[in-house]
N, C-alpha and C positions, 0 to 999 in steps of 0.2 A: 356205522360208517357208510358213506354212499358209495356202490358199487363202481368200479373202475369202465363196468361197460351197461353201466342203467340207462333204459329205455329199447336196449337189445330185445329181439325176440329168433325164436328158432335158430339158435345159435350152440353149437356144440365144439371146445375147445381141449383138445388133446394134447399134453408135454407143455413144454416150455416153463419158463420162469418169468416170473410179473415184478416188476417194483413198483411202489406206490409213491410218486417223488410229490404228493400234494403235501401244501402249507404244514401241513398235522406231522407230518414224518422228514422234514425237515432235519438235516444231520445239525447237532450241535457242535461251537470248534473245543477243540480241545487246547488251543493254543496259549490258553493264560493258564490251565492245570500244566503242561509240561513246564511254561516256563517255572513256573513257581516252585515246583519241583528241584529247580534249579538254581537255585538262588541261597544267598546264605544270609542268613535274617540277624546275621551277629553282626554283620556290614553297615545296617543303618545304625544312624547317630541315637536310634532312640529303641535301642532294641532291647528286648529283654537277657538276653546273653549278654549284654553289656552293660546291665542295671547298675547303677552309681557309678557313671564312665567320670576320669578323671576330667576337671575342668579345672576355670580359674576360679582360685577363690576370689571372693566380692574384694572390692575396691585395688587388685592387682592385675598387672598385666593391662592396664587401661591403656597407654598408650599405642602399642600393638594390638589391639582390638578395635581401637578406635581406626587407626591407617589401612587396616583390614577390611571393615567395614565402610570406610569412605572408597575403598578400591573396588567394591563388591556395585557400591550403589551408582556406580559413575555411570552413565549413561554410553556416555562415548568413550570405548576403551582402546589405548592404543597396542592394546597385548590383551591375548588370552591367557594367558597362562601367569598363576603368580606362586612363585615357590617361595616356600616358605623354609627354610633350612636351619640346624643349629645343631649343637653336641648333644650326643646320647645324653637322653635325661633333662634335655632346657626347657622341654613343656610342651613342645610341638601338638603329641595329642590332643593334650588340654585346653590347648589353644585354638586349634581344627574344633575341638567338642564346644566349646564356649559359640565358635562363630555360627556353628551347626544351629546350634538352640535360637541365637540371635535369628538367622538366614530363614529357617521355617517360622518362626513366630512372625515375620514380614512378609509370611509368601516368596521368599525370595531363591527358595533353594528347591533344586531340584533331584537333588537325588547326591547321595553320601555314601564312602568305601572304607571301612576302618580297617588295613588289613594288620594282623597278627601273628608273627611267627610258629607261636603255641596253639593257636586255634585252630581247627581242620574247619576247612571251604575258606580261611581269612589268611590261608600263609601260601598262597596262589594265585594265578589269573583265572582257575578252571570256573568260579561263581563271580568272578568279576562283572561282566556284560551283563548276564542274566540281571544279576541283583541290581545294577541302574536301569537295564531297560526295565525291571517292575517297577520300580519308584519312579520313573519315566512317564508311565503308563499313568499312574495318579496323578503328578503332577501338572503332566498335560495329555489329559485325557484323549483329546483330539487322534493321537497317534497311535491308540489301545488296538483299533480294528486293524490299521495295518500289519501290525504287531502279530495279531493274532492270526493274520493272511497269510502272514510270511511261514510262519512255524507253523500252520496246519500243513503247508502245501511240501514242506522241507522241516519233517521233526528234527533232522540232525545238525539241522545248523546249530543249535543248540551247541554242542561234541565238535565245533568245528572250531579253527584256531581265532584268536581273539583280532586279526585284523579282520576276517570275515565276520564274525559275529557284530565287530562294530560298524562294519558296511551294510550286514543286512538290519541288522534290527537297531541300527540309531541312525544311520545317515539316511539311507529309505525311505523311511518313515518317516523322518522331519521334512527330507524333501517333497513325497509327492502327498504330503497331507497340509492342509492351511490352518495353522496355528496361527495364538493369538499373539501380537509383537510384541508384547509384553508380559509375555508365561514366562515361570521359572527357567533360566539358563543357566543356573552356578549349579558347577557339581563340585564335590569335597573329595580327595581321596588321603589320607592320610597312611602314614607309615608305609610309606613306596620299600623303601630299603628294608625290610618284613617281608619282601612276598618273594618269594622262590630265589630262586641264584640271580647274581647282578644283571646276567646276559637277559635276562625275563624284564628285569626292571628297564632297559633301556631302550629294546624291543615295544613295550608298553607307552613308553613318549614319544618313543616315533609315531606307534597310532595312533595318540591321541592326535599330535599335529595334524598329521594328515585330515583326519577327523574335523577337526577346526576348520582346518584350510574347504575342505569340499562344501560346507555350510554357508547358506546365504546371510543365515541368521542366528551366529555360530554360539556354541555352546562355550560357557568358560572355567575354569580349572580353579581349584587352590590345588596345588600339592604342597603334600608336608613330609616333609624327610631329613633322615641324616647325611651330610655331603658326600657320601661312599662312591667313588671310582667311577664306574657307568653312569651313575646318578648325573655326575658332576658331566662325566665328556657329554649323557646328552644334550643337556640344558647349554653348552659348550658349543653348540655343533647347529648350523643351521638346518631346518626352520627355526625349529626352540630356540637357538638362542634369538634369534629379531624374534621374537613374538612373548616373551617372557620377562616380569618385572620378579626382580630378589627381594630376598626381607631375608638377614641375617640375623639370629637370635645371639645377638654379642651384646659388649656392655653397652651400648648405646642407649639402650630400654631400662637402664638400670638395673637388674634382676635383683642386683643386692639389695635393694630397698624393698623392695615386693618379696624377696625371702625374708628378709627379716621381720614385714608385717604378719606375714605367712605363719611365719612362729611366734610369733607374740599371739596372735588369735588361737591360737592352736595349744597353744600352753596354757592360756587362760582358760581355755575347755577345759582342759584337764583337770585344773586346778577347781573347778565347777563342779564336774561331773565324774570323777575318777572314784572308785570304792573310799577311798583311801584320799580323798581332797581336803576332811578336817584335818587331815596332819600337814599338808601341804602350804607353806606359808606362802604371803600375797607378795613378796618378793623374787618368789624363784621362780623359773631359774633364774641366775645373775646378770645383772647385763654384760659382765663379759663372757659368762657361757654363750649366750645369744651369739656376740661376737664373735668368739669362734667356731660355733656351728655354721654362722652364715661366711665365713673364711672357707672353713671346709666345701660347704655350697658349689664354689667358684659359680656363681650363677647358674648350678645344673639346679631345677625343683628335685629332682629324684631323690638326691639325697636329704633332702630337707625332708621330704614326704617320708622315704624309707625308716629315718631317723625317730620320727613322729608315731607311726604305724607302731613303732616302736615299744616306743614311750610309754603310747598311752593302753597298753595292753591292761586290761583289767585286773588280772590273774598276778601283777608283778609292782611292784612299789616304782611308783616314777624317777624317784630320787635316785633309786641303788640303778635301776635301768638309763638315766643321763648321765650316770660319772661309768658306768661301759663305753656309753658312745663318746665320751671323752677321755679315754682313757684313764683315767683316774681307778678305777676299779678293773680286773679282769672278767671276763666274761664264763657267765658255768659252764661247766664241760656240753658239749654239744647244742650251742646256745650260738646264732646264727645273728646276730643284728643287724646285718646289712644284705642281709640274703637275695635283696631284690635286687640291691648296688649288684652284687658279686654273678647274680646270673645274668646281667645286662654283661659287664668285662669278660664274661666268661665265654658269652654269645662274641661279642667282637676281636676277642681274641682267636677263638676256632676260625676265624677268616683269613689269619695270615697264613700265609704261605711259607715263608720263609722266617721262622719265629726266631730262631737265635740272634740272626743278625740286627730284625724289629728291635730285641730286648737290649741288644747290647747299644745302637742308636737310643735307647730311651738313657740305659745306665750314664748315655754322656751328659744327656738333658741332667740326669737327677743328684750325679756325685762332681760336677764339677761345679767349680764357682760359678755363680751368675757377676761377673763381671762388666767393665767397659766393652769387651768384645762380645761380640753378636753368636751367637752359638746357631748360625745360618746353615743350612746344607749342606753348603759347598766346605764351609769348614769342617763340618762333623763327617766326612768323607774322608775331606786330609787327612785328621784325626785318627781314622779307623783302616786308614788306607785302601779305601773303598773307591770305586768307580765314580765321576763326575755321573751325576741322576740314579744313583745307587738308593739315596734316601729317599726321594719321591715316588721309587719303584717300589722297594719294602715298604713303605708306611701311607701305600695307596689305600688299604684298607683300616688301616687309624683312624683316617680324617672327623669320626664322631668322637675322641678325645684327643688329637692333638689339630695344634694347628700349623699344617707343614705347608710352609712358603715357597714360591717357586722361586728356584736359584736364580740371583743374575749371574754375570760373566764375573764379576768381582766375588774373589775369596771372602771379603768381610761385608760386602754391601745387604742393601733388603732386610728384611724379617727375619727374626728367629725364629727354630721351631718353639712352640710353645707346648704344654699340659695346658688341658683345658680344664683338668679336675683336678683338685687339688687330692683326694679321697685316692685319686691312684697308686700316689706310690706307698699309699696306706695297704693298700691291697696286695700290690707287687711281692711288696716285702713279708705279708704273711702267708706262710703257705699253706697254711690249714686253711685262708680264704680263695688262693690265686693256685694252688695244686702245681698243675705241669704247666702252667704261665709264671711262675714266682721268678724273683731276681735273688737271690742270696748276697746282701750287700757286701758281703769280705771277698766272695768268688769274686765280684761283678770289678771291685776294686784292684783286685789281683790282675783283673783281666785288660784293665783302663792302664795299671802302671808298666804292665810288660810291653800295652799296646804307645806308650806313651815313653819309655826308657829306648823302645827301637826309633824312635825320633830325635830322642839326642845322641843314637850313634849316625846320623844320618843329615847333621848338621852343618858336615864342611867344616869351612876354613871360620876362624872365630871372627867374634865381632863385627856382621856385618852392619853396617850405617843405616839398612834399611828396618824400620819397625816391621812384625811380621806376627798376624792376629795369632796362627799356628805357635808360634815360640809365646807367646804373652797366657796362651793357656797353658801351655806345658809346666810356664815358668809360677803360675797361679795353681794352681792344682798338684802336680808331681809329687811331692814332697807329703804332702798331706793323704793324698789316696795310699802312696806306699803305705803311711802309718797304721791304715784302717785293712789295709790289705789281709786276705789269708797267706800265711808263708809257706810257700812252694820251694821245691829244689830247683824250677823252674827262675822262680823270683830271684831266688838267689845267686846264680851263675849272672842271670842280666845283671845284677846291682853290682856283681862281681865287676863287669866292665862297664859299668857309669862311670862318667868324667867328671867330678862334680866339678873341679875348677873348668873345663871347655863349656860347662854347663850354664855355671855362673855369668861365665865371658857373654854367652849370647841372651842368655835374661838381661843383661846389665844395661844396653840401650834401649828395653825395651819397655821403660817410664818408668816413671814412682811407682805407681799401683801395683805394676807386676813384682818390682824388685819387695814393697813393703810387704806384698803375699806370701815371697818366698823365703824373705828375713823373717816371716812371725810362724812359718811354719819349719826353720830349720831347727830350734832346739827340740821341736818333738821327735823331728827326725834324728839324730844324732842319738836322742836318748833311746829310740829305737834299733838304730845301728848297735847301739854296745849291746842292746838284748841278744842282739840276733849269732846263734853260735852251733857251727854246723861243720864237722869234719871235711866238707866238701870246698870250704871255704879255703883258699889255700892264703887267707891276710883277713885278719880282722877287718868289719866292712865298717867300722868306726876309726878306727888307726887308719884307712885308705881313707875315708872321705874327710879326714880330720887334718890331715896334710894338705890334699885339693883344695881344704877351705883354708887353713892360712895363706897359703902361695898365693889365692885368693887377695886375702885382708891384707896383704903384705902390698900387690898390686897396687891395690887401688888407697893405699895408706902413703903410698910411696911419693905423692907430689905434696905431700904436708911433713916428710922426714926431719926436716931442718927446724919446724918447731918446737923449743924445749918445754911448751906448756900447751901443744894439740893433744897430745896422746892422756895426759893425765885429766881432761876434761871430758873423753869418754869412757872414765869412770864413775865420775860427779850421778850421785842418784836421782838423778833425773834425766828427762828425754832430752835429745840436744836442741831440740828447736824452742827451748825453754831460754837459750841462752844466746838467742839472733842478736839479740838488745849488745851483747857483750861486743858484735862483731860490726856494727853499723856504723857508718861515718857520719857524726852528727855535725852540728856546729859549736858543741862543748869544745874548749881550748883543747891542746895536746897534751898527752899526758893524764886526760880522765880515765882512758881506758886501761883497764887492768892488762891487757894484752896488743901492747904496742911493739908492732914489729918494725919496726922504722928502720931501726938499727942491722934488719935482715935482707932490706931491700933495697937494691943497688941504688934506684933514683928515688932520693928523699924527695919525693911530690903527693898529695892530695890525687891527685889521677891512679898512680898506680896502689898507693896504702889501700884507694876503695878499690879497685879491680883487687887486693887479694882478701879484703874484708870479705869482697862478694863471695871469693872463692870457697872461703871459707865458709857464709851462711848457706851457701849451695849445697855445698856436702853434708852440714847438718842437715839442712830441709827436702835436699832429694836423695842424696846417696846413700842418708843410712833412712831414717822416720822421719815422719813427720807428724801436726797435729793429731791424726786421726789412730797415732798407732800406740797410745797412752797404754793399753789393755794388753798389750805381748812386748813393749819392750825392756822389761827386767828380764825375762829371761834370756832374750836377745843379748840384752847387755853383759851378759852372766856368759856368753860364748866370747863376746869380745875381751872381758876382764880375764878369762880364763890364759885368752890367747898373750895378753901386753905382760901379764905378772911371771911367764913361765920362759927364761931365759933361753931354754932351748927351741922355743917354738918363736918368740918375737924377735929377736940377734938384737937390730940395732932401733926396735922400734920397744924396746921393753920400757916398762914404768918403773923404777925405784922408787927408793925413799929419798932421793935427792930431789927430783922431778919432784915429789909430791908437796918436797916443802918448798918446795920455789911456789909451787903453785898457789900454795895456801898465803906465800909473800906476797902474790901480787894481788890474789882477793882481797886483802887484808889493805892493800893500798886504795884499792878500789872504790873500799867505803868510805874513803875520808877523802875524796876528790870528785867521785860523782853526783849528778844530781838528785835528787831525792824520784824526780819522776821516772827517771831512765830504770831508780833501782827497784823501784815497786813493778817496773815490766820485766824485770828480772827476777825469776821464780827459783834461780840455782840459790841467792842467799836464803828464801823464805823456804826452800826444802832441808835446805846444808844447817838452816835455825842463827844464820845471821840477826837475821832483822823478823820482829815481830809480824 
């Protein structure tokens, strides 16, 4: 080495300290070993911790791939940011991993974030920065030196909070370096609602925005996430919202068709490649197992994947392991088949805060009718006698399996809430799956009818003229939950003071459908009253509702009294609307009708005969059944016959045996006068065995 002081002479040097700062002793930076250091390598889309990362399989999911990738390549973008959203389980990763492979095979990406709740460095922001500014650093090499300027001179910026980390080491660096216009600018982060507490998550889109905004030549975003609370208010909340295009993973994309190819290929493996594939015929599974796995689906992949993982384990015969997943067979003791479903619910579950109240808004979703009424917010609030935004506050953290709609002002108006998985209330209800999240359907029922009995003491004055979505469910359901219900002393004192007739009164305008609901579900009810037998009961709660209901029949029997052959035709084994033909004002002379009441009504005219014909096909076809209620009304009828034949319970609406042979006189007239065509729409002869 050449001397620091050669060509010296008579020189003598005492103490001191020497550096030697020539070319050869040049300090190296240490700025790409700290970062590195720092980074978590399970983040890229191609990392070995994430060796076989889920994707789309070949020919699905084309059309979202395609719009993704047209949005990637656009030259002129009027948004940074493109979120990508849908329910736990619809593919999002796979989808993010699919564009990933796409986006580097074109040069097009610059750097990728898978984060993961289970993984350490991927269930955080703490290796977030690091890990894109390294793949930063390759992609557009230009900006390495700065990079490494910045962190030799301040090793802790590293340890500093993630809006500085991305002011120093990504806006910095792009700014005062001269990249190429056309290097890598898409970055990937996937699985936002994964990484730390929500507050982290929204905190995180703020910087990015910011981030965006300071760029001349700005970087651009997928995000891909579940629609979780913070999630949603950022993307909500200006800048993100003007600067952010949506992609919702709903049916629009189909998913069911891309599940169901999903399994067909996938079973066809099976049936290829399984120990056990010569036993396996080239039929199975059936096309309607298919169908109902892909039902179960509801468009989530997860369970389609979970179901599959499944299946096709080596070690298990496929056949006896697909009638598990369909219930067909039980599952062996400590034998898990959906284990991946149940720790995803499991995870989203641990979110809520307020879990009872969550469960018991779901149990209205699950045990009431899906009817004409909207089962909206705002109603399931009345319902539960819950605060107006009570549901939107509990089930903020749902939003990856249901879909909850923002109330309008109107009780019944907008959106229902919906289930996004069909596979939930499969869960809900097992508790060796769902633990301290389970719903117990006879509790959940118990808890629907006491909360549903304190609404009909709470109904006023009877009959009012107004339809009311609140009464239309009560009048749909009530009757039916009690049946399923667990019996409480609690149940029983309320049922003690149920009204059935005030009850009756106010179902009664409130249409066909609710009245046909609660006529096909009262003989179960009844036959449950007479079970129910309890010291505390101070009146048989059969003998009480069994009164309510004549005064009822009696009521509304009451503007047809005067006919001596109404009452014996709802007897007739058949449904009444079988018998409209009987009631119609045709232009057959007078006298073809077996039931001419001419003789009962004051003004012998054609005006008024059909105004009570009408009256009459009315009450068949809306007051008691109609076409659709073929399926429950004999035992319906079995409450009315019970009621006309029992002289103590019907006074002056009873049926004898005089009534009866009147009636059989005038049927009997009927077929030797009417026309052949009127009688073939007439199905009381072709049941009663008249006529061929």
């Amino acid at each position: 080495m050449q001397s620091i002081i050669s060509g010296a002479s008579n020189v003598m040097i005492t103490g001191g300290n020497f550096t030697n700062n020539g070319p050869g002793n040049a300090r190296k930076s240490q700025g790409m070993d700290l970062l590195t250091k720092s980074i978590a390598p399970g983040g890229f889309h191609n990392s070995g911790e994430r060796f076989d990362p889920p994707k789309c399989h070949p020919e699905t999911r084309v059309a979202i791939l395609k719009e993704i990738m047209s949005w990637v390549e656009k030259f002129e973008k009027t948004c940074s940011f493109l979120w990508l959203q849908g329910p736990a389980g619809a593919g999002k990763s796979a989808i993010a991993q699919s564009i990933a492979e796409l986006c580097f095979t074109a040069n097009l990406l610059a750097a990728s974030f898978f984060f993961s709740r289970t993984a350490a460095g991927r269930n955080d922001t703490k290796c977030l920065v690091p890990t894109l500014v390294y793949q930063l650093c390759l992609s557009i090499p230009e900006i390495r030196s700065r990079v490494e300027e910045i962190i030799d001179r301040d090793p802790m910026v590293l340890s500093r909070s993630v809006d500085a980390q991305f002011q120093a080491l990504i806006i910095d660096p792009l700014l005062h370096t001269m990249t190429p216009r056309f290097s890598p600018r898409f970055i990937i982060i996937d699985g936002l609602d994964e990484c730390g507490d929500q507050s982290v998550q929204g905190k995180l889109l703020e910087v990015l925005a910011t981030t965006v905004a300071e760029l001349p030549i700005p970087l651009f975003f997928l995000i891909a996430s579940r629609p979780e609370q913070q999630i949603r208010q950022a993307f909500d909340t200006p800048p993100l919202s003007e600067t952010t295009e949506r992609l919702a993973l709903d049916d629009t994309y189909l998913p069911g068709k891309d599940i169901r190819f999903f399994l067909g290929e996938k079973f066809k493996a099976i049936r290829q490649t399984h120990p056990t594939h010569a036993h396996l015929l080239p039929s199975w599974p059936s096309t309607s197992d298919i169908a109902s796995l892909v039902q179960k689906s509801s468009g989530q992949f997860i369970y389609a994947s979970t179901i599959i993982k499944y299946v096709a384990s080596p070690r298990h015969r496929p056949t006896d392991r697909l009638k598990i997943i369909l219930g067909i067979k039980p599952p062996p003791k400590n034998d898990t088949p959906f284990a991946e479903l149940d720790a995803l619910y499991h995870f989203i579950f641990s979110c809520v805060e307020n879990l009872e109240t969550a469960l018991d808004i779901l149990s209205v979703i699950l045990f009431t009718v899906k009817g004409k009424v909207k089962r909206t917010p705002r109603l399931v609030e009345d319902l539960l006698f819950l605060q107006h935004g009570d549901v939107a506050m509990e089930l903020c953290d749902l939003h990856s399996i249901l879909d909850v709609p923002t109330p309008p002002d109107g009780i019944d108006g907008g959106r229902e809430i919906r289930i996004l998985h069909a596979s939930l209330s499969d869960f809900l209800f097992n508790e060796s799956r769902s633990g301290f999240f389970s719903i117990n359907p006879e509790k959940a029922c118990t808890k629907l009818t006491r909360c549903f009995l304190k609404h009909t003491r709470c109904m006023g004055v009877r009959r009012r003229s107004i339809q009311n979505p609140r009464i239309q469910v009560l009048g749909q359901n009530l009757m039916a939950l009690c049946v399923k219900a667990q019996v409480t002393p609690e149940l029983l004192q309320d049922l003690e003071a149920f009204d059935v007739f005030a009850f009756l009164d106010h179902v009664w305008i409130q249409g066909a459908a609710t009245r046909e609901s609660i006529y096909s579900d009262m003989p179960a009810f009844f036959k449950w009253c007479q079970a129910q037998t309890s010291p505390q009961l101070s009146k048989s709660l059969y003998s009480r509702n069994l009164s309510s209901w004549d005064r009822h029949l009696k009521d509304i029997l009451q503007p047809y009294s005067k006919s001596e052959h109404f009452m014996p035709f709802l007897m007739l084994p058949v449904p009444p609307h079988s018998m409209t033909p009987l009631f119609s004002v045709t232009s057959e002379p007078p006298g073809t009708h077996a039931l001419d009441y001419r003789s009962q009504i004051p003004q012998h005219n054609k005006k008024n005969l059909a105004k009570f014909h009408s009256s009459l096909a009315t009450f068949f076809s809306e007051t008691f059944l109609t076409e659709a209620c073929r399926n429950f009304y004999g035992p319906y009828q079995s409450l009315i016959i019970q009621f006309l034949k029992d002289p103590a319970r019907a006074g002056e609406f009873l049926v004898d045996d005089k009534k009866n042979i009147l009636l059989a006189k005038k049927l009997t007239e009927y077929l030797t006068c009417v026309s052949p065509t009127t009688l073939r729409r007439c199905t009381v002869f072709q049941t009663s065995g008249y006529i061929d």
